[in-house]
C-alpha positions as CSV (number, residue, x, y, z in Angstrom):
1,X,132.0,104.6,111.7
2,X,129.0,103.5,110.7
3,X,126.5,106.3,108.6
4,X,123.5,105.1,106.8
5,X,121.9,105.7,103.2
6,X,118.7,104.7,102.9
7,X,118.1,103.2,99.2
8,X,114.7,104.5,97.6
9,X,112.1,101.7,98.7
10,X,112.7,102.9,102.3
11,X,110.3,105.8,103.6
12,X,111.6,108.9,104.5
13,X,110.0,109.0,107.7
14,X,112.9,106.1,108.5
15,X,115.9,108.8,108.8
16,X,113.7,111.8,110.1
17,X,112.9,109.4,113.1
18,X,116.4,108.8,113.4
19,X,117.7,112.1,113.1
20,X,115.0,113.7,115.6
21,X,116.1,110.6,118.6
22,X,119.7,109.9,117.9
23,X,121.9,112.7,116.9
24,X,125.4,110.6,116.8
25,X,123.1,108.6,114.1
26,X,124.4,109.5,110.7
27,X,121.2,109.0,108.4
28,X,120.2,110.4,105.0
29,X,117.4,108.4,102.7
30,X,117.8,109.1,99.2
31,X,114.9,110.9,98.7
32,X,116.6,113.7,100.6
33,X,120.2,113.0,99.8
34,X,121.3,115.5,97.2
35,X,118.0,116.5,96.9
36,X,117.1,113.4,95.5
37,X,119.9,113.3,92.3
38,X,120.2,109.8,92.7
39,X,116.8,108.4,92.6
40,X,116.7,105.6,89.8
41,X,120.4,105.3,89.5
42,X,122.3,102.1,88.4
43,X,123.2,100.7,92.2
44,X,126.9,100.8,90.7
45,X,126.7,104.8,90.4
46,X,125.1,104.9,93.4
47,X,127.1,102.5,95.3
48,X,130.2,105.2,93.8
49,X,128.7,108.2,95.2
50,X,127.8,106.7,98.7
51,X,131.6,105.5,99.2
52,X,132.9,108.7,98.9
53,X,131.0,110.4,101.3
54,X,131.5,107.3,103.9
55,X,128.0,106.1,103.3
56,X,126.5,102.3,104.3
57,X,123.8,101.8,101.8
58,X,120.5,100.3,103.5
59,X,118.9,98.1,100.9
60,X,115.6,95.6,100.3
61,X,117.5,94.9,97.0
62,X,118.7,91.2,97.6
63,X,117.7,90.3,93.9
64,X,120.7,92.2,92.0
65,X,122.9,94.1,94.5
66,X,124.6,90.8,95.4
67,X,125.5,89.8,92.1
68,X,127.3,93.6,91.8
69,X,129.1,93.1,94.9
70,X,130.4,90.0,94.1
71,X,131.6,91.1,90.6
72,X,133.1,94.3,92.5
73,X,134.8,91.9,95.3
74,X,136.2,90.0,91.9
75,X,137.6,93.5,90.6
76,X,138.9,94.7,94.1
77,X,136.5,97.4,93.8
78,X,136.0,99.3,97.2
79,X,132.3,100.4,98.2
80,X,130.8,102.0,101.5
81,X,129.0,98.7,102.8
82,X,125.5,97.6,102.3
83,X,123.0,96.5,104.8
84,X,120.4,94.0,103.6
85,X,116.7,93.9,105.0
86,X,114.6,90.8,104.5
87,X,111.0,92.2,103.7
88,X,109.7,88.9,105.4
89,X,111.3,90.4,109.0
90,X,110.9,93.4,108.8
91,X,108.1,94.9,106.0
92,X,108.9,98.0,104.7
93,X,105.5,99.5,105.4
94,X,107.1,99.1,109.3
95,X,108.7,102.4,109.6
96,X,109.1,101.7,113.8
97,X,110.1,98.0,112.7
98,X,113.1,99.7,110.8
99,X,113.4,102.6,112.8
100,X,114.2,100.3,115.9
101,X,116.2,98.1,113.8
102,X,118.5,100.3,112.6
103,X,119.6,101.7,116.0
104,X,119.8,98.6,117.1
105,X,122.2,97.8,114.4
106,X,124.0,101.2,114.8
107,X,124.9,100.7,118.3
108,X,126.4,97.0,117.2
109,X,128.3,97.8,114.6
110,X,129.0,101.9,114.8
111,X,132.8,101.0,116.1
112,X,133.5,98.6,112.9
113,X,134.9,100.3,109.5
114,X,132.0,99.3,106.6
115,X,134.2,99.6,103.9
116,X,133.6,96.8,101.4
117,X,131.3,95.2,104.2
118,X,127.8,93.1,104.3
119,X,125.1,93.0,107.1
120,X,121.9,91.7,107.9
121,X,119.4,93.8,109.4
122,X,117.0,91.6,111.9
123,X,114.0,92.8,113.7
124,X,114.7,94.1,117.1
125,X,111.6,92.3,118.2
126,X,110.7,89.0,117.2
127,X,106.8,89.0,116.4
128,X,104.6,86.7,118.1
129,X,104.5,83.5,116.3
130,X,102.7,81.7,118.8
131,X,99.0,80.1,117.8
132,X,96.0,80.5,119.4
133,X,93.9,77.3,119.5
134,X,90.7,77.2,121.0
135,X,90.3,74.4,123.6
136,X,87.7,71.7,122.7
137,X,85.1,71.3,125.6
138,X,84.3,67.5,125.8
């Protein structure tokens, strides 16, 4: 089953969105998780702490998580799962962006065990990339 922990450069507002629309969404950011003991932590700690309690960890952190899961992969060293976020799909400032998202992912991949798994978290609504361009009038 699939229950999310929301790594520190994800607002709050993310899992109290969550919590208040989908109840069978298990959601905790880490501002509020623990009352906030793991703020700052080395990802490894953190990454420790989320797998025992059968925590996903919901990340923007694509510049050293993956190095640490491939050395734990190396070591056989089990974690919870980690869901990556591109900031260029889906800006953090985009609380609805992520809030959508995230169900979206939920009900995709709720049935699958997360242990020692990656995933990609993708908008659950392409923007508009189309141009605009005036017509000329000849």
């Amino acid at each position: 089953m699939l229950r999310y922990l929301l790594d520190e450069h994800i607002s709050p507002r993310v899992a109290t969105q969550i919590s208040k629309n989908h109840m069978g969404i298990v959601i905790f950011s880490l501002q509020q998780w623990h009352a906030g003991a793991f703020l700052q932590v080395d990802d490894a700690l953190l990454l420790r702490a989320a797998v025992q309690e059968g925590l996903t960890l919901v990340t923007y952190d694509r510049r050293t998580m993956p190095g640490l899961l491939f050395d734990w992969g190396q070591a056989v060293i089990v974690h919870g799962g980690v869901v990556f976020i591109d900031g260029r799909s889906i800006a953090q400032k985009d609380v609805g962006g992520l809030v959508k998202a995230l169900i979206a992912f939920w009900s995709a991949h709720n049935h699958v065990d997360w242990h020692n798994r990656l995933g990609y978290l993708k908008a659950s609504t392409p923007p508009d990339h189309r141009r605009r361009f005036k017509r000329n009038s000849c």
